[in-house]
C-alpha positions in Angstrom: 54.2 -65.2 81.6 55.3 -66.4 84.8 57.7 -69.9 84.6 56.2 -71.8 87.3 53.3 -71.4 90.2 54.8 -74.0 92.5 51.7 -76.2 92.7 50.0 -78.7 90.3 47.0 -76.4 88.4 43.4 -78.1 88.3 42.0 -75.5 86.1 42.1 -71.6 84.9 38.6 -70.0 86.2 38.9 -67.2 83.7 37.3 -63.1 83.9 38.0 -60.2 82.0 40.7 -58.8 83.2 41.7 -60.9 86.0 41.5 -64.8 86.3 42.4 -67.1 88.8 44.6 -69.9 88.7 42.9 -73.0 90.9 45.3 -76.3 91.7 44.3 -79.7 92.5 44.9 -78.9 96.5 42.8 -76.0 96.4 45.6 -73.6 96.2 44.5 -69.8 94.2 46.3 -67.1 92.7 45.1 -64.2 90.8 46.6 -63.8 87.0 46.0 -61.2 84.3 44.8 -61.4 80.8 48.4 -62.3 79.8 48.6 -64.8 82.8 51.4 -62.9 84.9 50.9 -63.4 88.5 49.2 -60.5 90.5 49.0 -62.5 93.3 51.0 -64.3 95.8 49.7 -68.5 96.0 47.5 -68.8 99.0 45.2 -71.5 100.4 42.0 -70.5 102.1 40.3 -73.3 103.4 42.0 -76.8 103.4 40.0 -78.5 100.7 39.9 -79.2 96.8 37.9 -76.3 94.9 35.2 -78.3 92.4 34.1 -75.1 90.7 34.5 -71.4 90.8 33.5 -68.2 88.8 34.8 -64.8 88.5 32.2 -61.8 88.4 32.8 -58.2 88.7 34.5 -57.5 91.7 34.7 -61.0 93.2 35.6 -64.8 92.5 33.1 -67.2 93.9 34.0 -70.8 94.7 33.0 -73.8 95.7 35.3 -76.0 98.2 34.6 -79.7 98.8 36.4 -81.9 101.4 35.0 -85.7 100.7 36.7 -87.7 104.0 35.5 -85.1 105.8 31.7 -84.4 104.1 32.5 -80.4 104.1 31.1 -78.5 101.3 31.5 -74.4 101.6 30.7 -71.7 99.4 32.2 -68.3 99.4 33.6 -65.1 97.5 36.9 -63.7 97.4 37.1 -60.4 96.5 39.6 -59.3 93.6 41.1 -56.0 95.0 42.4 -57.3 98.0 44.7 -59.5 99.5 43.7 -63.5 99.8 45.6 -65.3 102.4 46.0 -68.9 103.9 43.4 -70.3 106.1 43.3 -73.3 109.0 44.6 -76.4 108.0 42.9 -80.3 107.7 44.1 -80.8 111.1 42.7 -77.4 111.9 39.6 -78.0 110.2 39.0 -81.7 111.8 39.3 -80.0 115.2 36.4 -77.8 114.2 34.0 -80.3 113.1 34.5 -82.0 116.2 32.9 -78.9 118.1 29.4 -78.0 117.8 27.9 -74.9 116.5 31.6 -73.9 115.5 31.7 -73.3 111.2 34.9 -73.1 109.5 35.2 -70.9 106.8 37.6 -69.6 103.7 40.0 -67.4 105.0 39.0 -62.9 103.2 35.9 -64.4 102.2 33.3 -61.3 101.9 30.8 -64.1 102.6 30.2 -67.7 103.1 28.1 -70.7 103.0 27.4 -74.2 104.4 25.8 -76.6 101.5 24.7 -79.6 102.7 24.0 -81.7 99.7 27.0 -82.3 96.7 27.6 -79.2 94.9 27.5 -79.6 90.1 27.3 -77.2 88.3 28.4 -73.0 88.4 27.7 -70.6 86.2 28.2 -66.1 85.6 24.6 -64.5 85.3 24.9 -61.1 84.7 26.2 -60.0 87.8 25.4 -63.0 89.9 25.8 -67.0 89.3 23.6 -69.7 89.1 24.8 -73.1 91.1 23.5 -76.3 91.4 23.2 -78.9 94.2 22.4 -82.7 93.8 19.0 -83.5 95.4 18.3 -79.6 96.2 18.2 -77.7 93.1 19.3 -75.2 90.8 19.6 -71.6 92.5 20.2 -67.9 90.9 21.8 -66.0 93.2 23.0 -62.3 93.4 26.5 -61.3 94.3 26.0 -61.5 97.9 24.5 -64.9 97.4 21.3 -64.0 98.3 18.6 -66.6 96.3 16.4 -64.9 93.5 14.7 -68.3 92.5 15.1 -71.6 92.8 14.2 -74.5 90.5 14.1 -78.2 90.8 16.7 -80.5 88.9 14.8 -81.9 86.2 14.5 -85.2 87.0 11.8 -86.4 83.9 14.0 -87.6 80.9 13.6 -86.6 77.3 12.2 -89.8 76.5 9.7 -89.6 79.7 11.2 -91.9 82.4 12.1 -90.7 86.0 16.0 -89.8 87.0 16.4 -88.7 90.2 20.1 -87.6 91.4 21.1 -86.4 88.4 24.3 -85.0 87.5 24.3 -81.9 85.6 28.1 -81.5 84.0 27.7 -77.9 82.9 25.4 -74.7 82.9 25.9 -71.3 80.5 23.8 -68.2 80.2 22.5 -68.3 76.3 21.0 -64.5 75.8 17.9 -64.7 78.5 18.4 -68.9 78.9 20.0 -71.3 81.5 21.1 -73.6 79.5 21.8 -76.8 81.6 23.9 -80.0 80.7 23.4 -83.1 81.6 25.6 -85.9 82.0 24.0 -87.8 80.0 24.0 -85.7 77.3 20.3 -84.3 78.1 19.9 -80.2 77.7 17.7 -78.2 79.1 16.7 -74.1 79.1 15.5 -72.8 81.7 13.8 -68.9 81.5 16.6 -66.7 83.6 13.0 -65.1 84.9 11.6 -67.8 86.8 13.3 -71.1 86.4 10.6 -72.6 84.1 12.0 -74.9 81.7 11.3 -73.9 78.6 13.4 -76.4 75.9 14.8 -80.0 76.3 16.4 -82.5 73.8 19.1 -84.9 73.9 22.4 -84.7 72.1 22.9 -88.5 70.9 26.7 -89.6 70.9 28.9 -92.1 70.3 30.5 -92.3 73.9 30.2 -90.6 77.4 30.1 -86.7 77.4 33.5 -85.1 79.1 32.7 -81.5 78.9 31.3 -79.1 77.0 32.2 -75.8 75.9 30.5 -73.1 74.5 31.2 -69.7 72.4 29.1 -66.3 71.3 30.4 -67.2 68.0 30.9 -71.0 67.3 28.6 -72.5 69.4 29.4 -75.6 71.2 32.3 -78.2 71.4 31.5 -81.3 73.2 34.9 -83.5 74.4 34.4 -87.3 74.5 36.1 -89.1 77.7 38.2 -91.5 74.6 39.0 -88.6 73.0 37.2 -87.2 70.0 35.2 -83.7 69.8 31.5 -82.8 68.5 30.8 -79.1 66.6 27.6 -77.6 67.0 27.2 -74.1 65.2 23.3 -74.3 66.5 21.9 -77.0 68.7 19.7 -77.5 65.8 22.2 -78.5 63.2 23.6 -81.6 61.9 26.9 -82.5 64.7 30.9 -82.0 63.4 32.6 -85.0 64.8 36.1 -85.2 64.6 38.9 -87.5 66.0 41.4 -86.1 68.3 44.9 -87.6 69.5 42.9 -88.0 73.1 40.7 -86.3 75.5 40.3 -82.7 75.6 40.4 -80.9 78.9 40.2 -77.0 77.9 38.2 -75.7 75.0 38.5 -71.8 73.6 37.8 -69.5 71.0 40.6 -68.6 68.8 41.1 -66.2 65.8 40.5 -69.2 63.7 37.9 -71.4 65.9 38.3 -73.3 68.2 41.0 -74.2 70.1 42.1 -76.4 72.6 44.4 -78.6 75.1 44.2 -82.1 76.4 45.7 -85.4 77.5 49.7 -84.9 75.7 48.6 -82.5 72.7 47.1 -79.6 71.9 44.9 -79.0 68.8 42.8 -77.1 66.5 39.7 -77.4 64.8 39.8 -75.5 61.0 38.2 -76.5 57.3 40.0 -79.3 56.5 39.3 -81.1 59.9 41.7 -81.4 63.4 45.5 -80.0 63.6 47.4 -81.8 66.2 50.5 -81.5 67.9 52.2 -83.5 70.7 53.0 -82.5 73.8 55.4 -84.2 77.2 53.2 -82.7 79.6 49.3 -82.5 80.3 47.7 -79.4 79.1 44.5 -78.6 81.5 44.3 -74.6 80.4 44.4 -71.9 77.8 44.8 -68.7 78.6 45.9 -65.6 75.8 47.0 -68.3 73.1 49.2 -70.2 75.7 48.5 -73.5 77.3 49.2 -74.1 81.2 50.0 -77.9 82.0 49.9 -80.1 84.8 53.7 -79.4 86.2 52.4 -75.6 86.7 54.2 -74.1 84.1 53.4 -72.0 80.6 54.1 -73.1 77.1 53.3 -71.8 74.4 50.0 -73.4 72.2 51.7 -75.8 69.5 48.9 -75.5 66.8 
């Protein structure tokens, strides 16, 4: 694997054969299924990248600048070259000028969202997004809208929650399942957007993130650390200490496995196996763990 990408990495947006490598900045490179670099580090649009999704041919991603109240969508495709865009100063100058629209540097397309972007998620061969006080939207590749649905903003228990976060979204067979901050799920039919299913998960301190797997189900991280098994949604919770908060979840040969806040771990029969680490962990990737000074180690469990 490669030693170093020369940035600090936010997160690992990861795809079948290709993945891309996202820092806190909003830098992107492309890696492959072993996490070499295919790419050269570029910078398309001058702005921190909240969430993004690799599909077929293309990586979409959502870019947010907060001092400046610029949100922008857009895909990159995978084939070909990505390059640097405009700058802060760059963009500032823009948004001074009327009816002028900045925009990611190779995007195939792009997109203005006017609201705060959540939630993104793979369906099939488009994505599903969400946007606070809009909606939840299933798009195609080329981001044109097949439905859209409203945030549900009626708890479980009945009372009204309006600007609600959602914290994650996965496609479960023909089901949008949506994650709540507050630990609320819903399913939504992939058809029309109906909801179709909603419970809450009740826990013992505020929901991270959560992770899901064909094969284990789902592993919710606690922000004080700690993690919760589900096998089904409708089975009794696996809660288990861990030596802090987790940050990337996967599925290894053995279950699940993970990386977090100065360890990495592993969940098996007998309970947690931890191991320190001096650095940060915030991805896995083919059994190794890339950590907050941009480099690859090896997973210590």
């Amino acid at each position: 694997m490669s030693e170093t990408f020369g940035f600090t990495p936010r997160r690992i947006d990861v795809g079948e054969t290709t993945s891309v490598v996202v820092g806190t900045l909003g830098e992107l490179c492309r890696v492959d299924s072993r996490g070499e670099l295919i790419s050269p580090v570029c910078q398309p649009f001058p702005a921190p990248v909240t969430s993004g999704v690799v599909l077929e041919d293309r990586w979409v991603g959502i870019w947010v600048e907060a001092e400046f109240q610029v949100a922008r969508m857009a895909a990159l495709p995978l084939d070909d070259a990505w390059r640097d865009g405009i700058g802060r100063e760059e963009l500032r100058t823009v948004l001074k000028n009327d009816g002028l629209e900045a925009v990611p540097a190779a995007s195939i397309w792009s997109r203005t969202l006017d609201s705060e972007p959540m939630a993104l998620t793979r369906v099939g061969d488009g994505f599903a997004f969400a946007v606070l006080g809009r909606g939840i939207y299933l798009m195609d590749a080329d981001a044109n809208e097949i439905w859209r649905a409203a945030i549900p903003h009626v708890g479980v228990d009945g009372s009204q929650r309006l600007h609600r976060q959602i914290l994650e979204m996965f496609v479960i067979d023909d089901v949008l399942q949506i994650w709540m901050e507050d630990a609320e799920v819903y399913e939504m039919s992939l058809d029309d957007g109906r909801i179709i299913d909603q419970r809450v998960i009740r826990l013992s301190d505020r929901l991270e993130a959560v992770f899901h797997s064909k094969h284990l189900g789902w592993l919710l991280a606690l922000s004080g650390g700690g993690i919760v098994r589900f096998e089904s949604l409708d089975s009794a919770p696996d809660i288990h200490p861990t030596a802090g908060p987790v940050i990337d979840a996967v599925e290894g040969d053995s279950g699940w496995i993970w990386t977090g806040w100065r360890h990495d771990g592993m969940l098996v029969d007998d309970g947690v196996v931890s191991r320190p680490r001096r650095e940060l962990g915030v991805a896995v990737l083919a059994y190794s763990v890339l950590t907050n000074d941009g480099t690859w180690s090896a997973c210590l469990v």
